[in-house]
NUTIGU-597661 format. One record per residue (C-alpha): x, y, z. Coordinates in nm, 2 decimals, padded with zeros to 4 digits. Layout:
N
{atom {X Y Z}}
...
***
This chain:
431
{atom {00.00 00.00 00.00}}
{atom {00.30 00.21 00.09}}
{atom {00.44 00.16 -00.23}}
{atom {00.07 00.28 -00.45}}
{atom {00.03 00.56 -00.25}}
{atom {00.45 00.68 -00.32}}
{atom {00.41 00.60 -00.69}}
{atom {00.08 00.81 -00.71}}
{atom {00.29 01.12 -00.49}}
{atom {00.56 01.10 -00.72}}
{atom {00.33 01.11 -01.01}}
{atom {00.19 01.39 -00.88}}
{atom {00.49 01.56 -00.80}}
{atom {00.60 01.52 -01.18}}
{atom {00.29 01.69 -01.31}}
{atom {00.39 01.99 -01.13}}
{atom {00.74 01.95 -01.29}}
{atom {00.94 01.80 -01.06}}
{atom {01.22 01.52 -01.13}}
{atom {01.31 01.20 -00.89}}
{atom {01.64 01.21 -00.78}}
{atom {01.83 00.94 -00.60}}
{atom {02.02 01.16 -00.37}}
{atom {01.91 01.38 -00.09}}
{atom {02.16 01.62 -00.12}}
{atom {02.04 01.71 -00.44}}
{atom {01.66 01.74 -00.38}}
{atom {01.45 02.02 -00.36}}
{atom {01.17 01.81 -00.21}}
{atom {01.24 01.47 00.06}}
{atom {00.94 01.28 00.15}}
{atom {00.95 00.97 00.40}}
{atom {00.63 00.72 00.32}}
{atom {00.62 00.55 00.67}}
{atom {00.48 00.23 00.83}}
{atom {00.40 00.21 01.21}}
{atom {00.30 -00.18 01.21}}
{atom {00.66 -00.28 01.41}}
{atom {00.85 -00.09 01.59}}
{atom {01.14 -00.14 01.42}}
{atom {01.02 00.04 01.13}}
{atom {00.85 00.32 01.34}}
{atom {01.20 00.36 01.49}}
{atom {01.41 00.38 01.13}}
{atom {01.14 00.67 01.09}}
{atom {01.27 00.86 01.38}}
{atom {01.63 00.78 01.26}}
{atom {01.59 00.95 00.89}}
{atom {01.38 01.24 01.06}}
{atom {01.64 01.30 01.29}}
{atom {01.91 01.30 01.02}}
{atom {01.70 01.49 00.72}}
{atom {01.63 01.78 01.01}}
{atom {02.00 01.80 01.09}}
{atom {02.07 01.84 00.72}}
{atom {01.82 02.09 00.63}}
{atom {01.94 02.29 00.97}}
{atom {02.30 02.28 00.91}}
{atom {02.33 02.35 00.51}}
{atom {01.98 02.32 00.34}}
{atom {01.71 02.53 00.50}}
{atom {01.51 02.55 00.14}}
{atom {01.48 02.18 00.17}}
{atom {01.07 02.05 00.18}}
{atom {01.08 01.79 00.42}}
{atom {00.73 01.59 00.39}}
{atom {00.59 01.30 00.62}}
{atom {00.35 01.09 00.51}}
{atom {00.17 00.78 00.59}}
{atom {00.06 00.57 00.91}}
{atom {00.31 00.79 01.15}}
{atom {00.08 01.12 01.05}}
{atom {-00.24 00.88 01.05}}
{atom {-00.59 01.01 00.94}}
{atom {-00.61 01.21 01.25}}
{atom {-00.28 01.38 01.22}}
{atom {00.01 01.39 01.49}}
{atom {00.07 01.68 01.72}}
{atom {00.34 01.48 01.92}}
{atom {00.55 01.45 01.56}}
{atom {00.48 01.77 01.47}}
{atom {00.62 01.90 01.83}}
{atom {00.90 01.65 01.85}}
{atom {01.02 01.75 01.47}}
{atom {00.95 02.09 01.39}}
{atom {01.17 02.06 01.04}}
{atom {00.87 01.89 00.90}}
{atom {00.71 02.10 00.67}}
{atom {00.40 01.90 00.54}}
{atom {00.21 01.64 00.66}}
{atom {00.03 01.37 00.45}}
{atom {-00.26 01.10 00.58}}
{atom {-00.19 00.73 00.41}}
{atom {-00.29 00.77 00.03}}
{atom {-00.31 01.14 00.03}}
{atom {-00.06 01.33 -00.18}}
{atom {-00.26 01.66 -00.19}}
{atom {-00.10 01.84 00.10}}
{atom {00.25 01.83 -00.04}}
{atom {00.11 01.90 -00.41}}
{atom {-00.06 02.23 -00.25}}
{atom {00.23 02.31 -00.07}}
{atom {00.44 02.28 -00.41}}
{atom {00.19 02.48 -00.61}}
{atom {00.25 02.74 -00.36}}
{atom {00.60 02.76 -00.29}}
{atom {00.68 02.75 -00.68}}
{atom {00.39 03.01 -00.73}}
{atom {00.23 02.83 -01.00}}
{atom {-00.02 03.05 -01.18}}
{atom {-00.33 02.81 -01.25}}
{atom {-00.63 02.79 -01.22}}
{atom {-00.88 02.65 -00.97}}
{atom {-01.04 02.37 -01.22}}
{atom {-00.68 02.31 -01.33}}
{atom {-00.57 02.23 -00.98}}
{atom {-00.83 02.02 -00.92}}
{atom {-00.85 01.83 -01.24}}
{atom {-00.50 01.78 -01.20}}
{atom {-00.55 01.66 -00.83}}
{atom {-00.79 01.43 -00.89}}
{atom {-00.67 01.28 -01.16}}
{atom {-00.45 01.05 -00.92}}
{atom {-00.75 00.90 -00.73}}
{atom {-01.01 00.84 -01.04}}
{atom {-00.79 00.64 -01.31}}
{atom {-00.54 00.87 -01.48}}
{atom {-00.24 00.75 -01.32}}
{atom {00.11 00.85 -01.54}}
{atom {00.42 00.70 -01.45}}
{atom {00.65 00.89 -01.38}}
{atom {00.94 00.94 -01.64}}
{atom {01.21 00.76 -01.43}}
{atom {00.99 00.48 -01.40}}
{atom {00.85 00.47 -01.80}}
{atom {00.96 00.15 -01.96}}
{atom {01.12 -00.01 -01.58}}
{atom {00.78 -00.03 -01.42}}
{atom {00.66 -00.40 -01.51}}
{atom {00.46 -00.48 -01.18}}
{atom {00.26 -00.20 -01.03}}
{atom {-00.01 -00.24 -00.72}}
{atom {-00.33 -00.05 -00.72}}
{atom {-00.57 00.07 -00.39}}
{atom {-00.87 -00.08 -00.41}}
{atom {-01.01 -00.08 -00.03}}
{atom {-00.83 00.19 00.21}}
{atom {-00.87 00.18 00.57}}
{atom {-00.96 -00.14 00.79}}
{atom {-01.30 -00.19 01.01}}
{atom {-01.15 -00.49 01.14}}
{atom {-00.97 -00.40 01.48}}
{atom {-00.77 -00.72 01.57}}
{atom {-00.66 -00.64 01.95}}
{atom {-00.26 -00.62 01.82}}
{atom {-00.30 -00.38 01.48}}
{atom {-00.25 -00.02 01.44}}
{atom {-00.41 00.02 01.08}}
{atom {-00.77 00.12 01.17}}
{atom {-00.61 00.40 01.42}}
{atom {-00.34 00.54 01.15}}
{atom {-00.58 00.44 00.81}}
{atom {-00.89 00.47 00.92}}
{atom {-01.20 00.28 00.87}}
{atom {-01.26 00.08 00.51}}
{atom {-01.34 00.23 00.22}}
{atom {-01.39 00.09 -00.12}}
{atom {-01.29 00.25 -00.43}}
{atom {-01.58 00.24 -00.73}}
{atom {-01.51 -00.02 -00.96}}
{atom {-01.54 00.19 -01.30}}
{atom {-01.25 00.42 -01.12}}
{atom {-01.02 00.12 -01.02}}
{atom {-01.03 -00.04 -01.40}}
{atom {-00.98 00.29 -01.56}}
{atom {-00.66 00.29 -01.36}}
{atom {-00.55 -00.05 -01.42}}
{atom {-00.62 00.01 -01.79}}
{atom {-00.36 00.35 -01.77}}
{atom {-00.06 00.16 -01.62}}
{atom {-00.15 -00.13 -01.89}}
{atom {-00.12 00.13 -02.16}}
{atom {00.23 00.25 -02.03}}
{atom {00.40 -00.13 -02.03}}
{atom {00.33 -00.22 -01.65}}
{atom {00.23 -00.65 -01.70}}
{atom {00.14 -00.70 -01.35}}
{atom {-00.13 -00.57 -01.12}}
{atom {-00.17 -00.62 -00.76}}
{atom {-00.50 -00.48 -00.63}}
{atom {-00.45 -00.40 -00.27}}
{atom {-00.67 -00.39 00.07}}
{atom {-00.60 -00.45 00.44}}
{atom {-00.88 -00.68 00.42}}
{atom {-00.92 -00.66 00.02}}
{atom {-01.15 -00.95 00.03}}
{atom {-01.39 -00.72 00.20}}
{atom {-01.39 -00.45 -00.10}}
{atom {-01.71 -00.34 -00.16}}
{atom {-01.91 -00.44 00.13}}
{atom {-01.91 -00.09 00.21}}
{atom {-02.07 00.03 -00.15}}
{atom {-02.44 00.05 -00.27}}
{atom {-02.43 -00.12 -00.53}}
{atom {-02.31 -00.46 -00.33}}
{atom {-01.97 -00.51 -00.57}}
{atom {-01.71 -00.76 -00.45}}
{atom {-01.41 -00.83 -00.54}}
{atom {-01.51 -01.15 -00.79}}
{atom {-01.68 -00.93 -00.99}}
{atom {-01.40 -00.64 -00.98}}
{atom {-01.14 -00.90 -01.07}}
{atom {-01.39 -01.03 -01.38}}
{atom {-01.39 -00.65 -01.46}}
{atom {-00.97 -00.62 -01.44}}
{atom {-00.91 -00.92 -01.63}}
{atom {-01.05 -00.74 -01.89}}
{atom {-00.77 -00.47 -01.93}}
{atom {-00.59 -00.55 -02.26}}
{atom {-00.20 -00.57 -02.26}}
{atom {-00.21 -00.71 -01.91}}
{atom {-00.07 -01.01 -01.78}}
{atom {-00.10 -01.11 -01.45}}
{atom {-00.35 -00.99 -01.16}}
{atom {-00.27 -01.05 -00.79}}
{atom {-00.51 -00.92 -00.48}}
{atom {-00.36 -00.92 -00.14}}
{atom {-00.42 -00.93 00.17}}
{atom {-00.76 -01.17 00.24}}
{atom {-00.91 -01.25 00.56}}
{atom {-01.03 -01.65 00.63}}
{atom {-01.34 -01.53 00.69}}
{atom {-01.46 -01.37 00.38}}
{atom {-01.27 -01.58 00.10}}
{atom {-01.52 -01.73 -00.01}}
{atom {-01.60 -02.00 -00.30}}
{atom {-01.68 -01.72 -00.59}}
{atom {-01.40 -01.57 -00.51}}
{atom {-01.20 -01.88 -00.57}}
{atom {-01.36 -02.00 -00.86}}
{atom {-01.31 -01.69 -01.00}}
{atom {-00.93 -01.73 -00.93}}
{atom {-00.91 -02.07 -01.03}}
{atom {-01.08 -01.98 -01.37}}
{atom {-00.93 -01.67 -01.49}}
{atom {-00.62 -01.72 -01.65}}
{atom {-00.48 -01.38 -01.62}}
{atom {-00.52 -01.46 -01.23}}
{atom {-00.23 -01.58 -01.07}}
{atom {-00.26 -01.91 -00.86}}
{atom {-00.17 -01.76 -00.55}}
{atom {-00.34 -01.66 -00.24}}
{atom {-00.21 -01.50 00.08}}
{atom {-00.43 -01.58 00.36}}
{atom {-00.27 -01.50 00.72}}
{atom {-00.30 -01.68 01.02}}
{atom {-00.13 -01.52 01.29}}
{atom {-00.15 -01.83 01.53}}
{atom {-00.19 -02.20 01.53}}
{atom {-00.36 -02.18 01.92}}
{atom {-00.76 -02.10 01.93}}
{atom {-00.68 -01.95 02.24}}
{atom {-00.46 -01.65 02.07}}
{atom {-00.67 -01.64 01.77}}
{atom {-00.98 -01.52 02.05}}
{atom {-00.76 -01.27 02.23}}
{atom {-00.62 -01.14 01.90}}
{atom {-01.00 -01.10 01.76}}
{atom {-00.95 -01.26 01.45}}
{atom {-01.28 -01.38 01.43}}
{atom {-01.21 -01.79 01.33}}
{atom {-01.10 -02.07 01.45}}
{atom {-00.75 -02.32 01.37}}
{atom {-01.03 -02.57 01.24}}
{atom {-01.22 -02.31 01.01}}
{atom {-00.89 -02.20 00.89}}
{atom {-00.78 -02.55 00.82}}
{atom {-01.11 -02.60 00.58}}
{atom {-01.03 -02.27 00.39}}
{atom {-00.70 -02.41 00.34}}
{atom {-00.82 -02.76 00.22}}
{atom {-01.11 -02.53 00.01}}
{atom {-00.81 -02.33 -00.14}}
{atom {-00.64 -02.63 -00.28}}
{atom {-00.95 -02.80 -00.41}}
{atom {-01.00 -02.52 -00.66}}
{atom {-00.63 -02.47 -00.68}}
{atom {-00.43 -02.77 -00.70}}
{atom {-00.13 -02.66 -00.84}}
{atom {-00.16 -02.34 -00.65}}
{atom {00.02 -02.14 -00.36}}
{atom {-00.08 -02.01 -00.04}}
{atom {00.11 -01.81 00.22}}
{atom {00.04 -01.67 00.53}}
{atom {00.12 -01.42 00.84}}
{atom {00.21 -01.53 01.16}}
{atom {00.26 -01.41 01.49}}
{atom {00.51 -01.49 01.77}}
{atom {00.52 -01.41 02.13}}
{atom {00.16 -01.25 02.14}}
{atom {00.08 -01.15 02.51}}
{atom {00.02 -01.44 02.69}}
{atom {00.17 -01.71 02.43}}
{atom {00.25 -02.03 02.58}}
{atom {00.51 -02.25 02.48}}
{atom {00.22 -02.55 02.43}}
{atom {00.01 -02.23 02.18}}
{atom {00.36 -02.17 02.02}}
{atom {00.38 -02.53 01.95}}
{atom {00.05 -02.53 01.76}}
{atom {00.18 -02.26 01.56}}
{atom {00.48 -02.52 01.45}}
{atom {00.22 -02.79 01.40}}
{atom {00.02 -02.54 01.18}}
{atom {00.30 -02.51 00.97}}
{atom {00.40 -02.81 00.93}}
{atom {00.06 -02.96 00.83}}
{atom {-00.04 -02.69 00.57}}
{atom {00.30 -02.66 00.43}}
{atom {00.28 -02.33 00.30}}
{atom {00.48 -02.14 00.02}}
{atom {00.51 -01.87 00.21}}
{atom {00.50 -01.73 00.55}}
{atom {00.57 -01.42 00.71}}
{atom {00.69 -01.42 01.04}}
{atom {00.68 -01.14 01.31}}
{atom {00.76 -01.14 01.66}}
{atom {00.47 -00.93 01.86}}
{atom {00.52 -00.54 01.86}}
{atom {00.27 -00.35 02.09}}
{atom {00.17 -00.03 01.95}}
{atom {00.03 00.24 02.16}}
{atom {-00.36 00.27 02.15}}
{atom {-00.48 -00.11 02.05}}
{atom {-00.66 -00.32 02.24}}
{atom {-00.34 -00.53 02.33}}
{atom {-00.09 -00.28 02.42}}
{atom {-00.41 -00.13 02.63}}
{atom {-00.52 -00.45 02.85}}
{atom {-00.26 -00.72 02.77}}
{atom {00.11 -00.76 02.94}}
{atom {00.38 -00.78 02.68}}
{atom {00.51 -01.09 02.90}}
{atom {00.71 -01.28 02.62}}
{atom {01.09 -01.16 02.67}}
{atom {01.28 -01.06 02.38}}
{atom {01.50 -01.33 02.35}}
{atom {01.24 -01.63 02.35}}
{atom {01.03 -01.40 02.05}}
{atom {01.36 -01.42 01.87}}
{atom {01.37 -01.80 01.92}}
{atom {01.03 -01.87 01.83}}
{atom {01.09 -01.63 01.53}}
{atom {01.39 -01.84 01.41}}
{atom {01.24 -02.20 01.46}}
{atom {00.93 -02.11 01.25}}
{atom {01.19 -02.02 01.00}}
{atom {01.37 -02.29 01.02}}
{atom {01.08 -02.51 00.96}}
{atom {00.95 -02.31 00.69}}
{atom {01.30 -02.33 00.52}}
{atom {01.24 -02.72 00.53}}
{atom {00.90 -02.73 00.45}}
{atom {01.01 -02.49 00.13}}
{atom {01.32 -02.69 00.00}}
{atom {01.08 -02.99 00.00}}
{atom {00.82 -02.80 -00.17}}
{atom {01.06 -02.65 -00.46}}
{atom {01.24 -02.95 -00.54}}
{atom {00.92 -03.07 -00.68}}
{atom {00.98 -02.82 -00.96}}
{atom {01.36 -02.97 -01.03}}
{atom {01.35 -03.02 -01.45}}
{atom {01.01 -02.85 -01.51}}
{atom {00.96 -02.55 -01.66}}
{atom {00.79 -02.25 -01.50}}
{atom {00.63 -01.94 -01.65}}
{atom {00.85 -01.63 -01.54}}
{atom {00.77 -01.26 -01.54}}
{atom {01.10 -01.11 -01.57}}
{atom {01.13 -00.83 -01.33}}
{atom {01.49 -00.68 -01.41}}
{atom {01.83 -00.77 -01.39}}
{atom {02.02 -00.87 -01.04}}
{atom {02.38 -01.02 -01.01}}
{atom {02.45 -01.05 -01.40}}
{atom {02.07 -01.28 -01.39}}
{atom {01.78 -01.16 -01.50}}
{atom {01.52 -01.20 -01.20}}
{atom {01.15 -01.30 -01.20}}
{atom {00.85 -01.46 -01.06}}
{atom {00.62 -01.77 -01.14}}
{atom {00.23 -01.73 -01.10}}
{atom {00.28 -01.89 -00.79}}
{atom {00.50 -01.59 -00.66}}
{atom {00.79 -01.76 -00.66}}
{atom {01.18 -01.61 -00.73}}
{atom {01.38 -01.74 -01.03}}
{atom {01.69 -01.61 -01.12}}
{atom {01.82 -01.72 -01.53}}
{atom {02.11 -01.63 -01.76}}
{atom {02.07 -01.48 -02.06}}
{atom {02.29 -01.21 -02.31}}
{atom {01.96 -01.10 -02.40}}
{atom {01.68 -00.82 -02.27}}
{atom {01.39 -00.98 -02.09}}
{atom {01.30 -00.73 -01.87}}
{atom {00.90 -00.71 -01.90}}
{atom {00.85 -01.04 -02.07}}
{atom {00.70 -01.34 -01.98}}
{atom {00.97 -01.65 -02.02}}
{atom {00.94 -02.05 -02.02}}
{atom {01.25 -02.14 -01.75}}
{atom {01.35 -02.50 -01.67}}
{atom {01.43 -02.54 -01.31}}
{atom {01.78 -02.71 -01.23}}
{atom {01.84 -02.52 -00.88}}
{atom {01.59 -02.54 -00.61}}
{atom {01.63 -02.37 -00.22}}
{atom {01.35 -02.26 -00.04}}
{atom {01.40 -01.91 -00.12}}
{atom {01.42 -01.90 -00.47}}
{atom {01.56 -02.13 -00.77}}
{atom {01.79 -02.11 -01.05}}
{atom {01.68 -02.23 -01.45}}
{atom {01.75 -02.24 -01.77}}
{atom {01.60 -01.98 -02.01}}
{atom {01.43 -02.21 -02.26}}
{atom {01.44 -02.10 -02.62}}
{atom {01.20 -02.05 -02.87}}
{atom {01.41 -01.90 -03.15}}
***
């Protein structure tokens, strides 16, 4: 989401004639897109504001420093604002306009009011341009379709810093998929905290079957993705709808966060282990040859060792393709960080964080050695380590040599490598 909501900044940035540039030093403008789900990244935020104020006090006072995202929230944040008074703009997740107003004025841009706001909204109702550094690069592009999150699990920040869920109108989220297929992008990821809720919150009852019917429409593209879904609302349209399209990639991401019914209650999540077990054995009757990852957990207040276990057992049944491990951050205002004692020390989150991943790494080596001497379809993402780099439907990294250009194309590769983080092929020919 971070990512949509900096290409869409940046494209609106350019229309006001600005250029990217890859060094702070040069810039005119510096923007920091932040995330507030761990710590950790909340606290590489308040590094690079510490170090971008020091710059522009010491030797660039013209520089626009700009804050956006989950650390300014929907709400806004006086205690950021006090702490770094350097900051001169703050933006809400997936709202460029205070920076573009900001620019208008500072550059003293004579335009006029339908202008501005033509040229404003054009980032939020389908005209989204590239920008020029990323023309012809740009291959794999994600696209908003549900902002916010009603949700409220006891451990997560979003619904405080994103507010609550709201679906972008169908018409407006194909005209913009059809834009970025018109300027060479192959790939579309259609985005939601919970995007398997889009549309519950319009009038007309659209869901996200019928939006991806509706994408897989757009000519020149290849691939369509949706992340993240929630077990309870992936439903069997949804995954017929996968399973049938072809321009839908085998692939779901469906988290879990713990294997213990005990946790799953106190984080809210709404289901149980043995609900989330059907979906899984649901997902792979429509998808046999698909993948399925997941989100997971550790050291959530109150997590025994005997819970923790379940989560290994989880993972070790379900064998998934992929899974993304967190050890428990509270963050100030959920339900968790309110009434719950962060009790698991450090060090044991760290070792339940490490066996999961060593049984994942297991569980994935088995997994991709079932592809040794079979060929994969690849979209070739760009070049890495003299190989060219790409992914299967099934979201999984190949690397491939080749004196050729391939960046942007989709390419047959036999597999001769396998680890359980990515694999090594052979480019096979068709010349």
């Amino acid at each position: 989401m971070n990512a949509a909501d900096s290409l869409r900044l940046a494209s609106g940035l350019e229309k006001l004639g600005a250029t990217k540039t890859e060094y702070i030093a040069e810039a005119d403008i510096a923007v920091l897109n932040t995330c507030v789900v761990r710590q950790s990244a909340e606290d590489r935020a308040y590094g690079w504001l510490h170090r971008v104020g020091a710059l522009k006090r010491d030797t660039r006072p013209d520089l626009t420093v700009g804050l956006m995202g989950c650390l300014v929230g929907v709400k806004g944040n006086k205690k950021i604002a006090n702490t770094f008074p350097d900051i001169d703009v703050f933006l809400p997740p997936s709202d460029p306009a205070p920076l573009l107003n900001l620019v208008e004025q500072q550059q003293f841009i004579q335009k006029s009011e339908t202008d501005v706001v033509s040229r404003r909204h054009a980032l939020q109702d389908g005209e989204l341009i590239l920008p020029a550094a990323d023309c012809g690069t740009t291959f794999i592009s994600y696209v908003p379709v549900v902002y916010g999150c009603s949700h409220a699990c006891t451990f997560c920040i979003i619904p405080f810093r994103r507010g609550i869920e709201r679906s972008r109108p169908v018409d407006q989220i194909v005209a913009e998929c059809r834009s970025l297929a018109e300027q060479g992008v192959k790939e579309i990821t259609l985005l939601g905290q919970i995007v398997d809720r889009y549309g519950y919150d319009l009038p007309d009852r659209s869901n996200l079957a019928m939006l991806l019917e509706r994408v897989h429409e757009t000519p020149g593209l290849e691939r369509i993705r949706f992340l993240t879904s929630h077990p309870n609302y992936l439903d069997d349209e949804l995954l017929r709808i996968v399973a049938e399209m072809p321009k839908i990639c085998d692939h779901i991401e469906v988290p879990v966060q713990s294997g213990s019914n005990e946790v799953l209650e106190n984080m809210r999540r709404g289901y149980t282990v043995e609900q989330y077990s059907d979906l899984i054995e649901r997902i792979r009757m429509f998808m046999p040859k698909g993948s399925i990852s997941c989100d997971v957990i550790v050291g959530f207040p109150g997590e025994s060792e005997s819970q923790f276990q379940a989560t290994c057992d989880l993972l070790s049944k379900h064998q998934f393709d992929k899974v993304h491990i967190a050890k428990y951050s509270p963050r100030p205002g959920t339900v968790s960080a309110r009434r719950m004692e962060d009790d698991v020390p450090a060090k044991e989150k760290e070792r339940r964080r490490k066996t999961l991943d060593e049984i994942q790494a297991s569980v994935l080596s088995d997994i991709n050695r079932q592809l040794l001497g079979k060929k994969v379809e690849v979209l070739v993402e760009g070049y890495q380590r003299d190989r060219w780099r790409g992914r299967t439907r099934t979201n999984k990294l190949v690397f491939f040599e080749d004196d050729r250009v391939w960046a942007g194309n989709l390419v047959d590769v036999e597999i001769n490598w396998a680890g359980p983080w990515f694999m090594v092929g052979n480019l096979v020919r068709t010349d």
